[in-house]
N, C-alpha and C positions, 0 to 999 in steps of 0.2 A: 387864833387866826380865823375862826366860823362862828359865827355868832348864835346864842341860841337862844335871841328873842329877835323878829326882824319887824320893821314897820312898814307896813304896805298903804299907809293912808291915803297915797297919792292916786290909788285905785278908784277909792268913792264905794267901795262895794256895800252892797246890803248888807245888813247883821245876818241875814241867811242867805247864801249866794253858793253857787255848784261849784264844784270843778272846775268846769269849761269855763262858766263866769273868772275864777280866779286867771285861769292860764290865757286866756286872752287879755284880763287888765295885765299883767306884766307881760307880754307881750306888746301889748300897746304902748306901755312906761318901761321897754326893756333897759334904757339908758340907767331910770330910778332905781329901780329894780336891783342891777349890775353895783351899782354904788353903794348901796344900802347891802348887799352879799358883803362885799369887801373888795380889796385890790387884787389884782390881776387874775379876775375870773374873765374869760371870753367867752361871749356865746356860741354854741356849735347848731343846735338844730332843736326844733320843738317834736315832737312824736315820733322820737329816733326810731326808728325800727330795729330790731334784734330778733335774726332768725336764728330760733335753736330748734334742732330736728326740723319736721314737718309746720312748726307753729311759728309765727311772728305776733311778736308784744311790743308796745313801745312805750319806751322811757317819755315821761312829760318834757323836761327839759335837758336840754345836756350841754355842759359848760366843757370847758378847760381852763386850769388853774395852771398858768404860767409860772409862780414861787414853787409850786409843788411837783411840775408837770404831773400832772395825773389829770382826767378825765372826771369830771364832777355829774351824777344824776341825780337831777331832782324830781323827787315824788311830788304832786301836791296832794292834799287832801281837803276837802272842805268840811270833816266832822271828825272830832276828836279821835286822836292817835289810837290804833291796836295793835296788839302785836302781829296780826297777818298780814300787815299793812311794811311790818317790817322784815316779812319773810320774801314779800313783791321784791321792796327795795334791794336786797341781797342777791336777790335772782337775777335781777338785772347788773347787777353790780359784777356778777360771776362771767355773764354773756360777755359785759362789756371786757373782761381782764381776758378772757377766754378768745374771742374775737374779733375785737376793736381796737385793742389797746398796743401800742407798739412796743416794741424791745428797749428801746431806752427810757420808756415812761414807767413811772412811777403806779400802783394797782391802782385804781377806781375808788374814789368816795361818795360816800352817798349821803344827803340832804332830803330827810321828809318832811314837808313841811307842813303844817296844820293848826289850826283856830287853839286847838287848847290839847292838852298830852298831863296824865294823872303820873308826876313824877317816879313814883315808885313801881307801876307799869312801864314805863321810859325805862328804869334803872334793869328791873329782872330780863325786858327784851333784849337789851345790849350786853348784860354780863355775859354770855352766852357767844356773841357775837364775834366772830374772827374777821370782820371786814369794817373796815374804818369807814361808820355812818354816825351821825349823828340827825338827834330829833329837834327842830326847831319851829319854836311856837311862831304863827305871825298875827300881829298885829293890827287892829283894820282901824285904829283910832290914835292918835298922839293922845299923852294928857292935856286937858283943855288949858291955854296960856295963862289964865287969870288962876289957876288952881296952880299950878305949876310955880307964879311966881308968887302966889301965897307959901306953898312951900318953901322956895328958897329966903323968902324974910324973915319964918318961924327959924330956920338952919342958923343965916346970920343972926338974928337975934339968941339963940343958944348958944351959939361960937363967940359971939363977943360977952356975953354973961359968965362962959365960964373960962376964957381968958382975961378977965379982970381982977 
């Protein structure tokens, strides 16, 4: 249902670009943005606020997923994934089940999202994890069309060589 590579090309972004650069191009393309997530995520609010005690934090993005009902946060990050990045995401994740979240909905999932994540860092953050997030790498480039359909001629030409 979540994808864990998404393509953001429709941004233009710099090969080094911040934060705030990423959250304002999807912001700007929230429609592309939305599509490219999957079906029936809604947008709810960008720098959600969550007051826990004395402090307020805010969530980058906050969705709802209609198929799941549950409440979706997304992190962004503009420099490869760490694991305290995944202790943020869970904290927010806690606020939102804790005091946002209604009695007929489903708990909170969370969406980090970032340039590049060293799989087996990815794997030891989450084994641990008792709250349904996932790490998802994005994209800031398609592969180039001419490379692309060089590929698929090398594919068909394999696929008919060895169905003969």
């Amino acid at each position: 249902m979540f994808k864990d590579e998404i393509f953001v090309d429709f941004l233009g972004l710099p090969k080094k670009h911040s934060e705030k650069q990423l959250k304002n191009g999807l912001l700007t393309h929230i429609k592309e943005f939305i599509l490219e997530l999957g079906k029936d995520f809604l947008f709810v609010d960008q720098e959600y606020e969550l007051k826990v005690g004395a402090s307020v934090f805010k969530a980058d993005l906050l969705f709802y997923h209609r198929g799941l009902q549950c409440l979706v946060a997304v992190e962004l990050k503009s420099k490869k994934f760490t694991p305290k990045d995944m202790g943020q995401l869970e904290f927010y994740l806690e606020a939102l089940d804790q005091d946002v979240k209604r009695s007929n909905e489903n708990p909170s999932i969370g969406i980090l999202l970032c340039p590049e994540a060293d799989q087996v860092v990815v794997e030891y953050a989450l084994n641990r994890s008792l709250s349904p997030t996932m790490i998802a790498k994005y994209n800031n480039l398609l592969i180039p069309k001419e490379k692309m359909q060089a590929l698929l001629k090398e594919f068909c030409a394999f696929y008919l060589n060895k169905n003969l």
